[in-house]
C-alpha atoms as one frame of an Amber mdcrd trajectory, in Angstrom:
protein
  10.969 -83.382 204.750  12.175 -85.992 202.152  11.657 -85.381 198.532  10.609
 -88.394 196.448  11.760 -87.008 193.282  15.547 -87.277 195.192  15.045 -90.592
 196.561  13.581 -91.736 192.752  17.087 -90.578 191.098  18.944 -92.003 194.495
  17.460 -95.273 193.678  18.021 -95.348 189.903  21.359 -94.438 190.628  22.055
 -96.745 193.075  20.322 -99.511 190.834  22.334 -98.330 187.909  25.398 -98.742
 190.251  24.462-102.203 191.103  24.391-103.381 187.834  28.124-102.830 187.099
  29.360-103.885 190.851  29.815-100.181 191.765  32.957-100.012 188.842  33.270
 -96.387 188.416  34.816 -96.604 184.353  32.055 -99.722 183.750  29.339 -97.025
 184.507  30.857 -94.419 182.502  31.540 -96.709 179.725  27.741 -97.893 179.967
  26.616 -93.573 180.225  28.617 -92.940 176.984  27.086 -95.498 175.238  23.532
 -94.665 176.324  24.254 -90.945 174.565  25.468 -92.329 171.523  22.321 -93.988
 171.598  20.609 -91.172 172.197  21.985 -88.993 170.113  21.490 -91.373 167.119
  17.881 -91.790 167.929  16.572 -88.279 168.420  19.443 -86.553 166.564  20.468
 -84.152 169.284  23.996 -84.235 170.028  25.369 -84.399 173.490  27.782 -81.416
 174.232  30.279 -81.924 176.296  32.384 -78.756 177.681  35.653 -78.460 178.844
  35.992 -77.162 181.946  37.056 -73.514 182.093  40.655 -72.250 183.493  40.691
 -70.156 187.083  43.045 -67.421 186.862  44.674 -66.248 189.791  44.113 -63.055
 191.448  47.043 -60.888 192.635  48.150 -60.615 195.625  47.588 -56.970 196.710
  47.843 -56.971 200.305  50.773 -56.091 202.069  50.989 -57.528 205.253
């Protein structure tokens, strides 16, 4: 069963994609912007978060 709500954001990605000849730091570049933009015109900051440290667990088998 295909969702069309996937295949819409599929396509806008892949449109979106297309537009900057698939150039991974062009589309980032162009995503940062559109916040700004955003953020200036409905006054809602973007946050971004930092991505959280993984702590180890001890090893307390002994095999």
């Amino acid at each position: 069963m295909k969702d069309h709500i996937i295949n819409e954001v599929r396509q806008a990605r892949m449109s979106h994609a297309q537009q900057f000849n698939f150039d991974l730091q062009a589309i980032c570049k162009d995503l940062k912007k559109k916040e700004k933009e955003y953020e200036k015109k409905y006054g809602h900051a973007i946050k971004t978060l930092h991505p959280k440290s993984i702590r180890m667990a001890k090893n307390t088998s002994s095999i």
